[in-house]
C-alpha positions in Angstrom: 1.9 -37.7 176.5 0.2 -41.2 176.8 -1.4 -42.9 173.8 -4.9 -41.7 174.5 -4.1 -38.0 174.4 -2.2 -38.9 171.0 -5.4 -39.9 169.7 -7.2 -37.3 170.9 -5.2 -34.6 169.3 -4.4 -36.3 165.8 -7.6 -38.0 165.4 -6.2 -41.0 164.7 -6.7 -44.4 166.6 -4.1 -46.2 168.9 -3.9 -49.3 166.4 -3.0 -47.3 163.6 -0.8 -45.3 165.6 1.2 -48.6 166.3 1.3 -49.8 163.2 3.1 -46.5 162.0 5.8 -46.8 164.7 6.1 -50.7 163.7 6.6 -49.5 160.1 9.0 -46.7 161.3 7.0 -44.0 160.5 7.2 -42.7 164.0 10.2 -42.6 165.4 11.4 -41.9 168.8 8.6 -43.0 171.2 10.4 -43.2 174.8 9.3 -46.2 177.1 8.4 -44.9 180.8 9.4 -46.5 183.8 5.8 -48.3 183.7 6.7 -49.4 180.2 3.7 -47.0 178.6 4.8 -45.3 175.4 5.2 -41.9 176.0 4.6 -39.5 172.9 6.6 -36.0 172.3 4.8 -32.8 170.7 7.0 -33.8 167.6 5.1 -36.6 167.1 1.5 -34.6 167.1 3.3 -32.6 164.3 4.6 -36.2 162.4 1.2 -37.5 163.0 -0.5 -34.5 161.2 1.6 -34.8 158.3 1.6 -38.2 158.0 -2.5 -37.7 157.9 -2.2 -34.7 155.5 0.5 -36.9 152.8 -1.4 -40.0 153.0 -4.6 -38.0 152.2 -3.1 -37.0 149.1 -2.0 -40.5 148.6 1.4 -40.5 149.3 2.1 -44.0 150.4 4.0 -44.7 153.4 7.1 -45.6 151.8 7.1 -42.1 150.1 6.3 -40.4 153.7 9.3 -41.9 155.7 11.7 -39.8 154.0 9.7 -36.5 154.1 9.2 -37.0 158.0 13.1 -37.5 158.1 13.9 -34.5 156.6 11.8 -32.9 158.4 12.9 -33.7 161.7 16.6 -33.7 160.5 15.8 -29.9 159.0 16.9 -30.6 156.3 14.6 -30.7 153.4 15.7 -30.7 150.1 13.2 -28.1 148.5 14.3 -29.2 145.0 13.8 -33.5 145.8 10.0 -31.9 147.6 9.3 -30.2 144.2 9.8 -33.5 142.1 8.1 -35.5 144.9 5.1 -33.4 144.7 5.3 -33.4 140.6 6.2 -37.1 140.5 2.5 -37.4 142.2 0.6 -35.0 140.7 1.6 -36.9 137.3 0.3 -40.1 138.9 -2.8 -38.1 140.0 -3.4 -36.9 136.6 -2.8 -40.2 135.0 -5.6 -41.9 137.5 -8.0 -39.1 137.0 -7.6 -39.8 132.8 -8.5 -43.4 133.6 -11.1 -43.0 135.9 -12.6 -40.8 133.3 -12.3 -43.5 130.6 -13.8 -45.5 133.0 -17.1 -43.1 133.5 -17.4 -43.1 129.5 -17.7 -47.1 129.6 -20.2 -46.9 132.2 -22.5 -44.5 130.9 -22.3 -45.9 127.6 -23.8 -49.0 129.4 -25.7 -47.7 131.3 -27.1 -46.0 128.5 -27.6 -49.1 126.8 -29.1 -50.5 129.6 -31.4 -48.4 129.8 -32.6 -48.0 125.9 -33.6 -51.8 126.7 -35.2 -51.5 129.4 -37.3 -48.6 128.3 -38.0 -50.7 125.0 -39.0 -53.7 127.4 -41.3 -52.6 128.7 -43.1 -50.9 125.5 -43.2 -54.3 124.4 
């Protein structure tokens, strides 16, 4: 299937879709005899993932080896489990930021707020 198509079915533009074959993300695009690149159903599948893992904020450094063993068939169930731990942790340790974060800026807001109100009794 032609680039186009590829976008169609993933969702994802034909720049992006580049990019990941320049960073070897997707491998194995053939060259026709015209020199278009010519996508397999695999890559559909690769592209899907890719979209699904980097939603969950897997970089793509982290990806590249989960597509290999994909396409190799040769997952390692117990390396997955740790991957998927390894980010949840990382998940967990954002979300405790982000929430100390929220406290700073209510408490200003707050604050904020209390002076304004007192303003504009004055």
């Amino acid at each position: 299937m032609r680039i186009s198509e590829l976008e169609a079915r993933t969702g994802v533009g034909r720049h992006a879709l580049r990019f990941y074959e320049r960073e070897g993300v997707l491998v194995g695009v053939q060259r026709g005899a015209n020199n278009y690149r010519e996508y397999s159903e695999a890559t559909v599948r690769d592209v899907t993932v890719l979209q699904q893992l980097q939603s969950l904020g897997f970089s793509l450094q982290e990806i590249r080896p989960v597509l290999g063993a994909m396409r190799a068939k040769s997952i390692d169930c117990a390396k997955g489990a740790q991957l998927m731990a390894d980010k949840r942790a990382a998940i967990q340790a954002q979300i405790a930021q982000l929430r100390k974060v929220s406290k700073v800026l209510l408490r200003e807001q707050q604050r904020l707020q209390d002076r304004a109100t007192r303003h504009l009794q004055s």
